[in-house]
N, CA, C and O atoms as CSV, one atom per row, in Angstrom:
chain,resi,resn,atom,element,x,y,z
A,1,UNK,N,N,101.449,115.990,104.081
A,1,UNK,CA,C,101.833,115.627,102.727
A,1,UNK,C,C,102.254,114.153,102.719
A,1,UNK,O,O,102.951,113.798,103.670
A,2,UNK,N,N,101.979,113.360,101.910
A,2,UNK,CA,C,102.002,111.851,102.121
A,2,UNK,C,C,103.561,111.675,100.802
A,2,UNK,O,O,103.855,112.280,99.771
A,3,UNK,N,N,104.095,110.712,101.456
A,3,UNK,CA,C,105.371,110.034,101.470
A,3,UNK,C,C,105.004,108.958,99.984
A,3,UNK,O,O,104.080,108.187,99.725
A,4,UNK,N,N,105.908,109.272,99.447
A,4,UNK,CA,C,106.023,108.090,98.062
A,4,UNK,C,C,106.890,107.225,97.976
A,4,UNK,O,O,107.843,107.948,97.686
A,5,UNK,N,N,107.238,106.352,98.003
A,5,UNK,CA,C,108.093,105.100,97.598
A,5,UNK,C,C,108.415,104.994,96.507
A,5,UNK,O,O,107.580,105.197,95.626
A,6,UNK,N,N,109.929,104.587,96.138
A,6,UNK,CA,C,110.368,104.118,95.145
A,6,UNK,C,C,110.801,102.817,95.478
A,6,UNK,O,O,111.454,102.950,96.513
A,7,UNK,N,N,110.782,101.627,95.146
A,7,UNK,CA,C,111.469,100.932,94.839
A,7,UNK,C,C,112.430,100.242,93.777
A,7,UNK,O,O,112.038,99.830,92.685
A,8,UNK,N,N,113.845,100.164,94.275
A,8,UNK,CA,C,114.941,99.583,93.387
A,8,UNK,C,C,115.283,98.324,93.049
A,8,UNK,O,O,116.359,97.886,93.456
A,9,UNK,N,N,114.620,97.698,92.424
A,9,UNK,CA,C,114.228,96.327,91.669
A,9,UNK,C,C,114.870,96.122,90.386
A,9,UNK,O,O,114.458,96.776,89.428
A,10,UNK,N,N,115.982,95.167,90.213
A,10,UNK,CA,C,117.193,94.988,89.389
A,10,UNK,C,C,116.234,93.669,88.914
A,10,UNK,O,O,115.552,93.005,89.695
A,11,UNK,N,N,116.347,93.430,87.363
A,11,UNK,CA,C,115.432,92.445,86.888
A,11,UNK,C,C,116.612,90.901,87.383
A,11,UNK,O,O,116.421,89.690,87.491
A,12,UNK,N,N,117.358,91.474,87.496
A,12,UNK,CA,C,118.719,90.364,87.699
A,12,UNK,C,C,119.128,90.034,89.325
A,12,UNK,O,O,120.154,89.465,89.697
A,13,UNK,N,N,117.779,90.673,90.373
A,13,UNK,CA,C,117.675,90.514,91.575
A,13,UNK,C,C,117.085,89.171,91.850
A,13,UNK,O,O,116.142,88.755,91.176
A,14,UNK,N,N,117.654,88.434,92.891
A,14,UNK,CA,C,117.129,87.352,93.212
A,14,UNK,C,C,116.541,87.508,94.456
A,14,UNK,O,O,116.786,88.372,95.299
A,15,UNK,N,N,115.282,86.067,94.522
A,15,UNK,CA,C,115.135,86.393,95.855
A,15,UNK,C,C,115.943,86.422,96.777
A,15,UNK,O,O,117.076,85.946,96.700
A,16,UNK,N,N,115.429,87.031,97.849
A,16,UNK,CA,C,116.363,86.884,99.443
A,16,UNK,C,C,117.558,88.011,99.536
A,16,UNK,O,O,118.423,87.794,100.385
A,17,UNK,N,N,117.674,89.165,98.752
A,17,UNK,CA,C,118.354,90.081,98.342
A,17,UNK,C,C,118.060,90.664,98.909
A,17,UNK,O,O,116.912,90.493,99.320
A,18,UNK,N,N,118.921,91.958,99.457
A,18,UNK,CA,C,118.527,93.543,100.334
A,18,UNK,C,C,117.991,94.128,99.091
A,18,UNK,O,O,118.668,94.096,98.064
A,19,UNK,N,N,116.878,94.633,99.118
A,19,UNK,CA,C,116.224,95.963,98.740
A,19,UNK,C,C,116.263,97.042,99.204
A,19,UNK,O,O,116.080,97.031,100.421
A,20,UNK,N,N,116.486,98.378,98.605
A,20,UNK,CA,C,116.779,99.542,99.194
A,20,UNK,C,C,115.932,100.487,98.916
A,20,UNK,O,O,116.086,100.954,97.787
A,21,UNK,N,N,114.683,101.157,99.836
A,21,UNK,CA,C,113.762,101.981,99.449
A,21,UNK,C,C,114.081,103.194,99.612
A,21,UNK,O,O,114.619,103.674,100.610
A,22,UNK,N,N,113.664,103.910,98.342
A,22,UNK,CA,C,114.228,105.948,98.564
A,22,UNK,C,C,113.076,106.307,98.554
A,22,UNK,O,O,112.129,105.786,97.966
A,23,UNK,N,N,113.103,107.418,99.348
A,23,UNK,CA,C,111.615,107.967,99.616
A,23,UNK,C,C,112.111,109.412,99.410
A,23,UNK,O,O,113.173,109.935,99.748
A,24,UNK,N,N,110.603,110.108,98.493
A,24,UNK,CA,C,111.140,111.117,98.343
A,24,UNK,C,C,111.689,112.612,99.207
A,24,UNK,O,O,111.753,113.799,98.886
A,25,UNK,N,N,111.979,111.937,100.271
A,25,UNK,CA,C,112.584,113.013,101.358
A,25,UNK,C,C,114.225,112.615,101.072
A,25,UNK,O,O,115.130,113.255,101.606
A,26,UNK,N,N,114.486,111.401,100.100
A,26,UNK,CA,C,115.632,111.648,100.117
A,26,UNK,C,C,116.064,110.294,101.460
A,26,UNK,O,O,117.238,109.967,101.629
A,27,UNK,N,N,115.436,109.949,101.911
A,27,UNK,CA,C,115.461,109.149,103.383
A,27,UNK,C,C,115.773,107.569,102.710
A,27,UNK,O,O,115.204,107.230,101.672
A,28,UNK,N,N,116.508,106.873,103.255
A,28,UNK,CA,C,117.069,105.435,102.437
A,28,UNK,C,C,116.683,104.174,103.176
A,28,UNK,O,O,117.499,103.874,104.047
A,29,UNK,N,N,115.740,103.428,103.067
A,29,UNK,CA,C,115.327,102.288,103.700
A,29,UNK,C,C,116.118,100.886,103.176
A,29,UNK,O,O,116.027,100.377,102.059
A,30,UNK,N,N,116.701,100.549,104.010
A,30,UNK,CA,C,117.509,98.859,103.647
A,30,UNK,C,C,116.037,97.677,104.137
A,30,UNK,O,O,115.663,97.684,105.310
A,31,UNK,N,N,115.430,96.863,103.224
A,31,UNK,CA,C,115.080,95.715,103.641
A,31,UNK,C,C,116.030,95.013,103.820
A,31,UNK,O,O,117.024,95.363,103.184
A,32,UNK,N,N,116.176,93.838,104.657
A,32,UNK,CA,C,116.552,92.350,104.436
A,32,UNK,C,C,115.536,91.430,104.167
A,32,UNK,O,O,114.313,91.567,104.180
A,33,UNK,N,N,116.380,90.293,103.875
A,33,UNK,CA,C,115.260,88.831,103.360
A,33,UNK,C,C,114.817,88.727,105.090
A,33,UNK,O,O,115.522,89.022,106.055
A,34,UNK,N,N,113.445,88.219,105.075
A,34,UNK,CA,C,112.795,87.648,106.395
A,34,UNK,C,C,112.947,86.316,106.193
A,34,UNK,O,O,112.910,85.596,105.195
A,35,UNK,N,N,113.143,86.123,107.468
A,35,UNK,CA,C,113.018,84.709,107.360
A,35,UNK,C,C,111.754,84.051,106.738
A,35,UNK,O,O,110.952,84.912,106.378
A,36,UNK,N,N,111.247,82.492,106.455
A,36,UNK,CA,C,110.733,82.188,106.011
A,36,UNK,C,C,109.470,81.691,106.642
A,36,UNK,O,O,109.903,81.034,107.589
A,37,UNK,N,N,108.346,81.626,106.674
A,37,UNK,CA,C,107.458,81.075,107.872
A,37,UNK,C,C,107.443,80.035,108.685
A,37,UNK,O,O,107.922,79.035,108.150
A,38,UNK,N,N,107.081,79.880,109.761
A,38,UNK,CA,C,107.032,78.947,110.990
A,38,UNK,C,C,106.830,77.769,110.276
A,38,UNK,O,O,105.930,77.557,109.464
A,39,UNK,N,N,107.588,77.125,110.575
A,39,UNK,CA,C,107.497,75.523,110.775
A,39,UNK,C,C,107.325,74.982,111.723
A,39,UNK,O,O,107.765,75.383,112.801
A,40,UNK,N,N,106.504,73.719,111.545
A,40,UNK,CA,C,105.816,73.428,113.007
A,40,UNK,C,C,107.548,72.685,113.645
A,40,UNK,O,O,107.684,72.317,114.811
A,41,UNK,N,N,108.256,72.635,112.991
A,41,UNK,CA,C,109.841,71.860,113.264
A,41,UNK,C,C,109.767,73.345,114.059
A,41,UNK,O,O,108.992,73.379,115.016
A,42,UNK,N,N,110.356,74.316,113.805
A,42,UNK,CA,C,110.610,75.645,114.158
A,42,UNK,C,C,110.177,76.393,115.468
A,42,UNK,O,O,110.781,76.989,116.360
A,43,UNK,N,N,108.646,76.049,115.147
A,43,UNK,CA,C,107.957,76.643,116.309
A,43,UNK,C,C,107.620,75.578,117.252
A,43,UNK,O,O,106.579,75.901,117.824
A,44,UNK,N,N,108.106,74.309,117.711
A,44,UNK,CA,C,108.402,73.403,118.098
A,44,UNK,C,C,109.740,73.721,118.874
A,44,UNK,O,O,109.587,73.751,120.095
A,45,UNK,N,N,110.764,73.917,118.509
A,45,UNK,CA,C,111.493,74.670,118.980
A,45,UNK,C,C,111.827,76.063,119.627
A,45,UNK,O,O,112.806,76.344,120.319
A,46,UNK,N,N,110.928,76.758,119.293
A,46,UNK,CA,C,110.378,78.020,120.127
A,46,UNK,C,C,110.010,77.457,121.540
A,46,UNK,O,O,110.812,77.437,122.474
A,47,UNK,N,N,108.424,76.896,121.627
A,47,UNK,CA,C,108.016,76.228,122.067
A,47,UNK,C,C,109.196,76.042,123.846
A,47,UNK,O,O,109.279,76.616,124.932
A,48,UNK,N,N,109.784,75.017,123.207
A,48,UNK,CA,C,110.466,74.443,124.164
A,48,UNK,C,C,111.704,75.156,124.421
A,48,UNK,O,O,112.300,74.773,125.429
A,49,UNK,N,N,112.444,76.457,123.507
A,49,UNK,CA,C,112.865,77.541,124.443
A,49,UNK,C,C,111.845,78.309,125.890
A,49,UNK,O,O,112.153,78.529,127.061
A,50,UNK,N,N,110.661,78.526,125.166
A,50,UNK,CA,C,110.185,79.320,125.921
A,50,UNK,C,C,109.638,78.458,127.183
A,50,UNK,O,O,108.959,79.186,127.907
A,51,UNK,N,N,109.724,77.174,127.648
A,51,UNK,CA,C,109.836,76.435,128.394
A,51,UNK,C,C,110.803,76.410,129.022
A,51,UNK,O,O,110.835,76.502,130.249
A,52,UNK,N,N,111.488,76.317,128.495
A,52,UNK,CA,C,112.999,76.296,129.341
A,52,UNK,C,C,113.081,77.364,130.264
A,52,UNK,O,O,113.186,77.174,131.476
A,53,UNK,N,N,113.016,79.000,129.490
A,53,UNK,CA,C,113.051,80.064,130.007
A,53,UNK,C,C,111.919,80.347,131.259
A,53,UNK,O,O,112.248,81.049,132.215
A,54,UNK,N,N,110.550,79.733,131.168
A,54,UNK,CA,C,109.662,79.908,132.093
A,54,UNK,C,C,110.783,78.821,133.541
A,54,UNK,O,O,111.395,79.334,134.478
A,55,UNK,N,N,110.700,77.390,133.230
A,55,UNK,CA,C,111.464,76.982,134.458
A,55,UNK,C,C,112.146,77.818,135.011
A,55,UNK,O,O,111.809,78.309,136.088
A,56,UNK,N,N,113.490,78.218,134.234
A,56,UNK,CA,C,114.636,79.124,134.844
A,56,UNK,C,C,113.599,80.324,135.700
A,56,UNK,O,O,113.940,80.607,136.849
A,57,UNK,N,N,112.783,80.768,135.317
A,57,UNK,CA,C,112.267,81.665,135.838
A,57,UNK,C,C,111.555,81.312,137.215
A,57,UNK,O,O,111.603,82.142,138.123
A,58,UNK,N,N,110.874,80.061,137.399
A,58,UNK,CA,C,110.569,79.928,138.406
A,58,UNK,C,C,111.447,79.376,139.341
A,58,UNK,O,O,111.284,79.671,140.525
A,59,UNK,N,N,112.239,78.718,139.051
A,59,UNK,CA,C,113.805,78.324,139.981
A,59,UNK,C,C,114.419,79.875,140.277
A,59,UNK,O,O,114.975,80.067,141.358
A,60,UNK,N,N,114.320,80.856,139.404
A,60,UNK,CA,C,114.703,82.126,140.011
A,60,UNK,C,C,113.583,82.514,141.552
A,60,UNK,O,O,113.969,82.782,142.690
A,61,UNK,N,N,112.360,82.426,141.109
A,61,UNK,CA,C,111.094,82.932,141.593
A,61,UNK,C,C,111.495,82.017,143.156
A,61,UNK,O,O,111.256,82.592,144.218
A,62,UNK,N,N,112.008,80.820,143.170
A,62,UNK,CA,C,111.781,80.077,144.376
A,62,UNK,C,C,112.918,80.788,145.269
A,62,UNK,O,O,112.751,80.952,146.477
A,63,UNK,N,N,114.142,81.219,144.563
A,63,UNK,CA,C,115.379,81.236,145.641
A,63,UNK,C,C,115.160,82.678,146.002
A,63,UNK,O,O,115.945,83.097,146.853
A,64,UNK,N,N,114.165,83.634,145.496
A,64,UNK,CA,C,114.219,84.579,146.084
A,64,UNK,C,C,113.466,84.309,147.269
A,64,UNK,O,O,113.979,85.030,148.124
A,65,UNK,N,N,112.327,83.525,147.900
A,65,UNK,CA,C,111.570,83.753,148.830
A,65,UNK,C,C,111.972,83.252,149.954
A,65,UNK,O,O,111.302,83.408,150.975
């Protein structure tokens, strides 16, 4: 048996607001706002976490051997 959605949409809702989905089992879904898409500023910064984290990893990788 397939699942229906309601959504609770206040005309006086702004973006970036929790939305709360009821489904008719009665079951209560909270959205949050997502963040907003990658910026090359952003994922530029990813980037060079996940750099960081690879070094650390191989400075781990060396002191074990």
């Amino acid at each position: 048996m397939a699942e229906t959605q309601q959504v609770r949409n206040n005309s006086n809702e702004e973006e970036g607001e929790v939305v709360e989905i009821v489904t008719t089992t009665g079951d209560v879904h909270v959205l949050e706002e997502q963040p907003p898409h990658f910026t090359s500023d952003s994922a530029q910064r990813l980037i060079q976490d996940i750099m960081f984290c690879n070094q650390d990893l191989d400075i781990i990788k060396q002191k074990k051997k």
